[in-house]
C-alpha positions, 0 to 999 in steps of 0.5 A, spaced: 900 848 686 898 854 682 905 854 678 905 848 678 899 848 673 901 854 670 908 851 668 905 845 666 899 848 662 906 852 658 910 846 657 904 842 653 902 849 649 909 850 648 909 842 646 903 844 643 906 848 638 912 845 637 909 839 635 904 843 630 911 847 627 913 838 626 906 836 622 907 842 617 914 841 615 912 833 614 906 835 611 911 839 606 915 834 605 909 829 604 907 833 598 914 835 595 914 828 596 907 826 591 909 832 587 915 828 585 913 821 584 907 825 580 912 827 576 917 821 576 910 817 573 908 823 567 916 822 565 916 814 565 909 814 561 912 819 556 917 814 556 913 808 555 909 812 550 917 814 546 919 806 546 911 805 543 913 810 538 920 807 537 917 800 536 913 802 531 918 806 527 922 799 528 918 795 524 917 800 519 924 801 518 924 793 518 919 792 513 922 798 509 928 794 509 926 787 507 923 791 501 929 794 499 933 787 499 927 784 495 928 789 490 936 789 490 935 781 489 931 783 483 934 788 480 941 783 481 937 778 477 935 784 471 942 785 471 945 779 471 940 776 465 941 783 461 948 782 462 948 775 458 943 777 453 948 784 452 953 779 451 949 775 446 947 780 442 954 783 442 956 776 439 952 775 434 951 780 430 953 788 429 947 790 426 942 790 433 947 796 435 940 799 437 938 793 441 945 793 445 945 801 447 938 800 449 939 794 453 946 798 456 943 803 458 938 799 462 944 796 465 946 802 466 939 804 470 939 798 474 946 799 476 944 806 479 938 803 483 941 798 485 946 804 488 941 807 491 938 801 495 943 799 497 945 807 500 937 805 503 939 799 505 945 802 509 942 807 512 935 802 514 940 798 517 943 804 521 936 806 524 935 800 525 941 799 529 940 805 533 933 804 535 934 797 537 939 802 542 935 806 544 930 802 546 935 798 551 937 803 554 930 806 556 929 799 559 935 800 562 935 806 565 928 804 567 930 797 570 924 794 565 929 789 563 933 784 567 941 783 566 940 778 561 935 781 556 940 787 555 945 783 554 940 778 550 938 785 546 946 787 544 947 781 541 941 779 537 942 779 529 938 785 525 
């Protein structure tokens, strides 16, 4: 009866022992597991923190944009009212010639910036663009926004 106890006694212990070597190998793999959800909520707040910053360089991008087109259609109505006045000036009388250079090279002037802020435009424009990409595709790869919000972002008018 003695061995009987003996081996029993050897097989808990040996059950002991196995089911200790179990406990840590899934205590291991419990905090493998917490360090990595840890680490997954450090990456998704930076990317909640890079979509906030994104958002804010859109509206400036936006708002850097409607400027331009303000002063593009004023210096279009510059253009056109000097434009008409040259014209007036040329009709009727040779001796404002100093008037007429004047008001060329101001022609001139508006045309070049206009130049500039329509290459301002553009290039507001493709920012624009891209940001609004960037941001779908963070909320994508993030699953923030359903099926037809992304869809809804791709189509929307600037």
């Amino acid at each position: 009866m003695m061995s009987c106890n003996v081996n029993s006694k050897e097989a808990a212990g040996m059950k002991t022992a196995k089911l200790k070597d179990e406990k840590e190998v899934l205590d291991r793999q419990l905090h493998a597991a917490d360090e990595a959800c840890k680490n997954l909520n450090e990456n998704h707040q930076e990317l909640l923190n890079r979509e906030q910053e994104l958002s804010s360089q859109e509206d400036q991008l936006t708002a850097k944009l409607k400027k331009a087109n303000e002063a593009i259609n004023k210096l279009n109505e510059e253009i056109s009212r000097a434009s008409k006045e040259l014209k007036e000036i040329q009709q009727s009388t040779h001796s404002a010639r100093g008037k007429y250079q004047s008001l060329k090279q101001k022609v001139d002037e508006c045309d070049q910036k206009l130049r500039e802020l329509k290459a301002d435009k553009h290039e507001s424009e493709q920012m624009h663009n891209c940001l609004r990409l960037c941001r779908v595709l963070s909320a994508f790869c993030w699953g923030s926004w359903s099926d037809d919000r992304i869809v809804q972002a791709f189509t929307e008018e600037i």
